[in-house]
C-alpha positions as CSV (number, residue, x, y, z in Angstrom):
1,X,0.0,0.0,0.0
2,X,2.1,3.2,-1.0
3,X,1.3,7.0,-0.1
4,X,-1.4,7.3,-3.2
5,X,-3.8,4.1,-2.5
6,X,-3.5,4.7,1.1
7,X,-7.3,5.3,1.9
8,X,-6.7,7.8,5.0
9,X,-4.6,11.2,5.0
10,X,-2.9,12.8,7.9
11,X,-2.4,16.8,8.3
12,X,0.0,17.9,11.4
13,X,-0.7,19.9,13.8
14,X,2.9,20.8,14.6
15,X,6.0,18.5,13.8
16,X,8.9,18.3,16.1
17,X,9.9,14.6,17.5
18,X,6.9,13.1,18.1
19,X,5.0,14.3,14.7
20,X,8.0,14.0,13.0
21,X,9.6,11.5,14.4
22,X,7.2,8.4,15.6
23,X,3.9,9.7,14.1
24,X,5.1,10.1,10.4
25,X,7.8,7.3,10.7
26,X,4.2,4.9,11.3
27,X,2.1,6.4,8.7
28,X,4.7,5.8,6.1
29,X,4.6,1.6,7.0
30,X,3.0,-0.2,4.3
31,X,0.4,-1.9,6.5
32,X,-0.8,1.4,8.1
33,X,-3.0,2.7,6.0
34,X,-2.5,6.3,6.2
35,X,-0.6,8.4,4.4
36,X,1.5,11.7,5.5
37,X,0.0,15.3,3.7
38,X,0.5,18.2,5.1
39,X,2.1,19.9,8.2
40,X,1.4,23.0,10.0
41,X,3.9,24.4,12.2
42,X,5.4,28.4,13.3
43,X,8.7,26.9,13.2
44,X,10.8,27.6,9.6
45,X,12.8,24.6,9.8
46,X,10.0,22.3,10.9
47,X,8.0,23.2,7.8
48,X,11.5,23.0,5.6
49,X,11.7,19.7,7.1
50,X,8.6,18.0,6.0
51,X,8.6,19.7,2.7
52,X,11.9,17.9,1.9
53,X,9.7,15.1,2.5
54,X,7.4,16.1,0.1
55,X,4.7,17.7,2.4
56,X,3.0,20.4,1.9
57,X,3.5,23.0,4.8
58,X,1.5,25.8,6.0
59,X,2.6,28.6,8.4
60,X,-1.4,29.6,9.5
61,X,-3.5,27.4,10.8
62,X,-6.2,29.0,8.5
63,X,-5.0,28.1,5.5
64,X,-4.1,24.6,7.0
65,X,-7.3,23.6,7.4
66,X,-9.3,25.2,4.6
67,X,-6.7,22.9,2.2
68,X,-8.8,19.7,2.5
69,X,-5.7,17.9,1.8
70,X,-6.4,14.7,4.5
71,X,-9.3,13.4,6.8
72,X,-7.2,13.1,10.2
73,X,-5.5,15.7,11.8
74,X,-2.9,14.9,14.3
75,X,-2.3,17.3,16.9
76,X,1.1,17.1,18.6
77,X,2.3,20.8,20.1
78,X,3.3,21.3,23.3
79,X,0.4,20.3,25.7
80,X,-1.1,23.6,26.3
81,X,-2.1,24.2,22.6
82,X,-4.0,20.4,22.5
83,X,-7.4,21.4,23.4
84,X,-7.3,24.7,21.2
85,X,-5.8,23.4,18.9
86,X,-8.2,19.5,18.5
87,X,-11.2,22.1,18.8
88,X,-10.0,24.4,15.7
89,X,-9.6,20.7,13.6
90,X,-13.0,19.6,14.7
91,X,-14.8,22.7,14.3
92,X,-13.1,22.6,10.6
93,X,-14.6,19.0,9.9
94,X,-11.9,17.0,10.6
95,X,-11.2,14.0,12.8
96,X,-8.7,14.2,15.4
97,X,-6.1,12.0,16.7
98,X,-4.8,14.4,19.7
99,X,-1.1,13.7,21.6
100,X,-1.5,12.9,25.1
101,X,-1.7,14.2,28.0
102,X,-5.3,15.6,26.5
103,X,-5.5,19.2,27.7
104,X,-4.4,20.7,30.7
105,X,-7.7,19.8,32.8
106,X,-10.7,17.6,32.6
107,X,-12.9,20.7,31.2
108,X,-10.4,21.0,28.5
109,X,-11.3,17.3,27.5
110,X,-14.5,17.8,28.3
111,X,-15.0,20.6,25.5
112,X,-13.2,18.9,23.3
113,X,-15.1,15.7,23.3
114,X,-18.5,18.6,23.3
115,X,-17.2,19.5,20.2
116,X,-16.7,16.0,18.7
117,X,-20.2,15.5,19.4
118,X,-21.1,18.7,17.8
119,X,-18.9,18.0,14.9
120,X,-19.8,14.4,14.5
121,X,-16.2,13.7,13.9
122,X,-13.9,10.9,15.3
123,X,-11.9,12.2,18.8
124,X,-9.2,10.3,20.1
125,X,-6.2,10.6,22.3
126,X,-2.6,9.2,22.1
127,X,-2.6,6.8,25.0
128,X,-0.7,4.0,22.7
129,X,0.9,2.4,25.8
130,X,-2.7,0.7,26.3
131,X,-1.1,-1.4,23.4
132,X,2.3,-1.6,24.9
133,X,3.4,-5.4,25.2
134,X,4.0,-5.4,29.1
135,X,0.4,-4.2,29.4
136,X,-1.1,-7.0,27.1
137,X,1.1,-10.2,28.7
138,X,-0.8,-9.0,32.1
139,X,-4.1,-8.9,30.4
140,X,-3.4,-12.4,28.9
141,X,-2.2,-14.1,31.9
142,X,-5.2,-12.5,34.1
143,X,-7.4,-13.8,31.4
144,X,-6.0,-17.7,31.3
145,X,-4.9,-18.3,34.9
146,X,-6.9,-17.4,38.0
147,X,-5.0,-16.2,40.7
148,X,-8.0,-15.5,43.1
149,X,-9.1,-12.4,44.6
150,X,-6.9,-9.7,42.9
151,X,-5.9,-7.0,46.0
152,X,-3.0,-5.1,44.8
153,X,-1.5,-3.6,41.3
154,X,1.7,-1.9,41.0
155,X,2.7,-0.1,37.8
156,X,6.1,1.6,37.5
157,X,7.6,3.8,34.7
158,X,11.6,5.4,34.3
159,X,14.4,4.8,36.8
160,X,17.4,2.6,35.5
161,X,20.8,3.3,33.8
162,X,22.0,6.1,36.2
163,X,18.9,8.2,35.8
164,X,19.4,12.0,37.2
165,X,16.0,12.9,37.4
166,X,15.6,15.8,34.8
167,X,12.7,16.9,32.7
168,X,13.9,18.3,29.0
169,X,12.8,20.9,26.5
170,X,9.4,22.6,27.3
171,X,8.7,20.1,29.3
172,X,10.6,21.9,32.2
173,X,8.1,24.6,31.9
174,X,4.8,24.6,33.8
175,X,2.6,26.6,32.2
176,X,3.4,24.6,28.9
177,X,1.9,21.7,30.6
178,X,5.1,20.2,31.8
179,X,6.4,17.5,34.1
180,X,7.2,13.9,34.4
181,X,3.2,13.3,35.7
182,X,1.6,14.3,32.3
183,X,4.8,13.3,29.9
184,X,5.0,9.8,31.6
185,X,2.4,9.7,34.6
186,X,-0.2,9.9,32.2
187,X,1.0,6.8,30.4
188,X,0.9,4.4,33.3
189,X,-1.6,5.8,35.1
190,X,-3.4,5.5,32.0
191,X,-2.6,1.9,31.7
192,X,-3.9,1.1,35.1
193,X,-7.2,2.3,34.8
194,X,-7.7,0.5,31.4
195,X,-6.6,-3.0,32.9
196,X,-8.5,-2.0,35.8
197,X,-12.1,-1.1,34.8
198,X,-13.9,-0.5,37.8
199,X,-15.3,2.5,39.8
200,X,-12.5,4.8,41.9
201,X,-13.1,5.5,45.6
202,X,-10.1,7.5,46.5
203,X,-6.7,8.6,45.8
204,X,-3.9,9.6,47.4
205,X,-0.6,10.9,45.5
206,X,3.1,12.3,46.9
207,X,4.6,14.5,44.1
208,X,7.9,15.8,44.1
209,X,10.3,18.2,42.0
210,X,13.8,16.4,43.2
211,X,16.0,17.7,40.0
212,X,13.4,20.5,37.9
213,X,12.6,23.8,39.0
214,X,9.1,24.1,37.8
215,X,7.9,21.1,37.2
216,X,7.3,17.3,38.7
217,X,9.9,14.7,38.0
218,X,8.3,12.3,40.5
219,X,5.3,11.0,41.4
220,X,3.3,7.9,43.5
221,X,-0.1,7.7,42.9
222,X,-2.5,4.9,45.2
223,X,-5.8,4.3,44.0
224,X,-8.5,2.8,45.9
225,X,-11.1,1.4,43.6
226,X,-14.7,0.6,45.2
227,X,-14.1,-3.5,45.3
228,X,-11.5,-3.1,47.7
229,X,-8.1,-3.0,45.1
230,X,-5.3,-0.8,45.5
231,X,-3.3,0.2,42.7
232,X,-0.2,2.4,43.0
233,X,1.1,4.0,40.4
234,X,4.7,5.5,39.9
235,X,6.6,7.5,37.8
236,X,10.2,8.5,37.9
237,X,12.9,10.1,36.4
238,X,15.1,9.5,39.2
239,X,15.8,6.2,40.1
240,X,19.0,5.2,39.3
241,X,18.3,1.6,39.4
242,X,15.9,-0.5,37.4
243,X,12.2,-0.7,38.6
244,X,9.7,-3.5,38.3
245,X,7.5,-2.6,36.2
246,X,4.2,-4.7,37.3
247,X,3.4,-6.5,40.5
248,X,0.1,-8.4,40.2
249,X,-1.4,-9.7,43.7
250,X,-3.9,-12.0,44.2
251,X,-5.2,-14.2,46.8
252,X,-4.2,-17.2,45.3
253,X,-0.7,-15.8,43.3
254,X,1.1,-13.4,41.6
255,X,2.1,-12.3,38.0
256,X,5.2,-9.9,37.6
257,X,7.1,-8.3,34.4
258,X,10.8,-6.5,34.5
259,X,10.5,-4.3,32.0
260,X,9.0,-1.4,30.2
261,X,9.6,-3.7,26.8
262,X,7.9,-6.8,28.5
263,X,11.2,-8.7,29.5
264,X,11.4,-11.0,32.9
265,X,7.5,-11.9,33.0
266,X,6.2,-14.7,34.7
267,X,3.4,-16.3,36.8
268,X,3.4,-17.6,40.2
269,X,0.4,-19.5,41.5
270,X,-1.1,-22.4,44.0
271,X,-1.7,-25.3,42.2
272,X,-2.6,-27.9,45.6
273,X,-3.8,-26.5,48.6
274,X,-5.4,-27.9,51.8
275,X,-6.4,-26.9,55.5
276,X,-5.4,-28.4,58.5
277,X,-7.3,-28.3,61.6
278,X,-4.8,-27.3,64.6
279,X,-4.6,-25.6,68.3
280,X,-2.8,-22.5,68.7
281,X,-2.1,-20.8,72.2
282,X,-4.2,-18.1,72.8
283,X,-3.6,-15.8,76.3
284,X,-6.2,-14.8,78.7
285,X,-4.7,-12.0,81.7
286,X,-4.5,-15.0,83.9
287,X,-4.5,-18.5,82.0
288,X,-3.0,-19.7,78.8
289,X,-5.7,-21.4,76.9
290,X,-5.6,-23.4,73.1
291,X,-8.1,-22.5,70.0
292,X,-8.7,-24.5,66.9
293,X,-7.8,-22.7,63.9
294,X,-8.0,-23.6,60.2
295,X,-4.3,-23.4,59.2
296,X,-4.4,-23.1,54.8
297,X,-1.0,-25.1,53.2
298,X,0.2,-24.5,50.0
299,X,0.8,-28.5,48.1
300,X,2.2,-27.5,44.8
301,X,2.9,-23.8,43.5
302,X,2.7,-23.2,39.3
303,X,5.5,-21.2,37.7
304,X,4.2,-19.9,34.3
305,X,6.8,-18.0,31.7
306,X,4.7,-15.3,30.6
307,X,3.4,-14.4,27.6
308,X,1.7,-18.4,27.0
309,X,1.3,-17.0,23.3
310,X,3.5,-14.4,21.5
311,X,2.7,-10.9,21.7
312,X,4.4,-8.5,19.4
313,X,4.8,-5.3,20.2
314,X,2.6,-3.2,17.2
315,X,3.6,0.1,17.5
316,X,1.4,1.1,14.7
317,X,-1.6,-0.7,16.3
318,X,-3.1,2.7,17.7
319,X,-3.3,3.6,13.6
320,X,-5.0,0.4,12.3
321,X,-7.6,1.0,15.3
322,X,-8.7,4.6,14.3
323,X,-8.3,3.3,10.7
324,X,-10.4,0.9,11.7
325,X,-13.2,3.1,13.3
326,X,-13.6,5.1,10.5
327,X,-14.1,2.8,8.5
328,X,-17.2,1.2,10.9
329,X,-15.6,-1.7,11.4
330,X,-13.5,-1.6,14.9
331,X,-14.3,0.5,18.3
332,X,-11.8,2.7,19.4
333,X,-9.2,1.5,21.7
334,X,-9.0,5.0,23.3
335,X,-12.2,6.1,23.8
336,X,-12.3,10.2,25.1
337,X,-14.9,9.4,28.0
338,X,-12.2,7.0,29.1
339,X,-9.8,9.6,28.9
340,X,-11.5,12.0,30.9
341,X,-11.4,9.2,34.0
342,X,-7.6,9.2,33.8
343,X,-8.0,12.9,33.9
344,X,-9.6,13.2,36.7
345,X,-7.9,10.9,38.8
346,X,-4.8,12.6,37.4
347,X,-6.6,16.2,39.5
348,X,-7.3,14.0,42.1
349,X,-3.7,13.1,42.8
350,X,-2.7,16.6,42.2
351,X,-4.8,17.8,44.6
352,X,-4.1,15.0,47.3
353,X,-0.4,16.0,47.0
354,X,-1.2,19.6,47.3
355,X,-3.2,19.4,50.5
356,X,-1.8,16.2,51.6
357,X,-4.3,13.9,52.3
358,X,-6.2,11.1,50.8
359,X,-8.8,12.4,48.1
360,X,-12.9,10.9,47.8
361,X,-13.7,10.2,44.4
């Protein structure tokens, strides 16, 4: 499928590394079907840049939209341009695939996905690690083995390799949107509350600016969820050594995975059991008495190397998903209402870490 029989075509809202970089790099695979069109973007070298790619590139936003030259418009400034900017693309009759985080607050998303409506056009949001390989092995293995009564998650992002701890670029700047909690907090938090679909209760966040000026480069996030789970949720760019990246609990075992890329995953379970009926001493102020207790013993435990089945990692799987929307023929992966939740728990944390308690939902 080459650039001309691709069925889909993409304008850019802006073009620096991720446009540039990961966002055109995927639309020009042969299996995605969406092809690369035009660019819009203040900076002189960034529009020189995707013309010598053969793009056409517009310095107003006007004239950027009133080209008709594609049918997806992928914005992918800095984060306090999204929600203007998605509105402006959907007011024009376009559909949008924004970068993440969404906006800046939950009424930003929440205007944007009012104007979807209004529109009628596609919205979605750039939460591709919900497709991210160490995500889907714990989906799978919750799916095939039953580890009981799930009580704890823990999902962990940066650390490793000497990290110092720094936020880069405009991403040191606060009123750009900055920090390590929407550049990377988003992701996993993100993650979490698509694996775990259930209603939040409370949450209760410590942030911290250990190496920027403005901005967050760490963060710890617990969420209590109405069933009685407790996720935590961490982001760093400080840690200097490597971090698990999940910890699965349940009553009955446990599932784990190393890495960011899915390495060092596995699944720990009982596979025999039994109860034993036994006394154990139990102390009155003046007498030593026995009880019977029901003592639980573990026969046989179950190792599992994790994934069962293969699982590439796709990172074009985001595209073939809105590709597959339009079309009528998929639901979106990353729906904006779901968004929205993650936003709000997102204030939530904000909030607990500001005032320093724990946060009803």
């Amino acid at each position: 499928m080459n650039s001309v029989t691709k069925p889909h075509k993409i304008g850019y809202i802006g073009f620096g590394c991720m446009a540039g970089g990961y966002h055109y790099d995927t639309a020009m695979r042969d299996d995605v079907p969406f092809a690369p069109a035009a660019v819009f973007d203040i900076d002189p070298g960034k529009r020189a840049i995707a013309e010598s790619r053969g793009l056409r590139a517009f310095d107003n936003l006007k004239d950027f939209l009133d080209s008709k030259l594609f049918d997806l418009v992928v914005v992918a400034t800095s984060n306090q341009f999204h929600c203007p900017y998605t509105c402006a693309a959907l007011d024009a009759g376009y559909n949008v695939l924004c970068e993440k985080p969404a906006g800046l607050s939950s009424g930003e998303i929440e205007k944007m996905i009012d104007t979807a409506k209004k529109s009628g056009k596609l919205l979605t949001f750039h939460q591709n690690r919900r497709v991210d390989r160490d995500l889907l092995i714990v989906k799978e293995a919750l799916e095939k083995f039953d580890i009981g009564r799930i009580f704890t998650v823990e999902n962990r992002v940066g650390g490793g390799e000497g990290s110092t701890g720094q936020m880069f670029g405009w991403r040191r700047f606060k009123n750009h949107g900055g920090g390590l909690m929407l550049d990377w907090g988003v992701h996993v938090l993100d993650q979490t509350l698509y694996l775990i679909n259930e209603p939040v209760k409370s949450v209760w966040a410590q942030i911290e600016r250990i190496r920027s000026e403005e901005t967050d480069d760490y963060s710890k996030v617990l969420i209590r969820f109405e069933s009685g789970l407790t996720a935590q949720v961490e982001a760093t760019s400080f840690a200097p050594m490597p971090l698990p990246k999940w910890t699965v609990i349940g009553s009955d075992g446990m599932i784990t995975v190393k890495d960011i890329e899915g390495n060092g995953a596995g699944l720990m379970r009982i596979k025999r059991s039994h109860t034993d009926d036994t006394l154990s001493p139990y102390y009155e102020p003046d007498r030593k008495e026995t009880r019977p207790q029901k003592m639980f013993r573990v026969d046989e435990w179950e190792t599992v190397d994790l994934p069962v089945t293969p699982i590439p990692q796709d990172w074009a799987a985001v595209y073939k998903n809105i590709a597959g929307a339009l079309d009528g023929k998929e639901k979106l992966i990353v729906t904006p209402e779901s968004v929205l939740r993650c936003f709000r728990v997102i204030e939530a944390a904000v909030k607990s870490a500001e005032e320093g308690r724990e946060i009803e939902f």
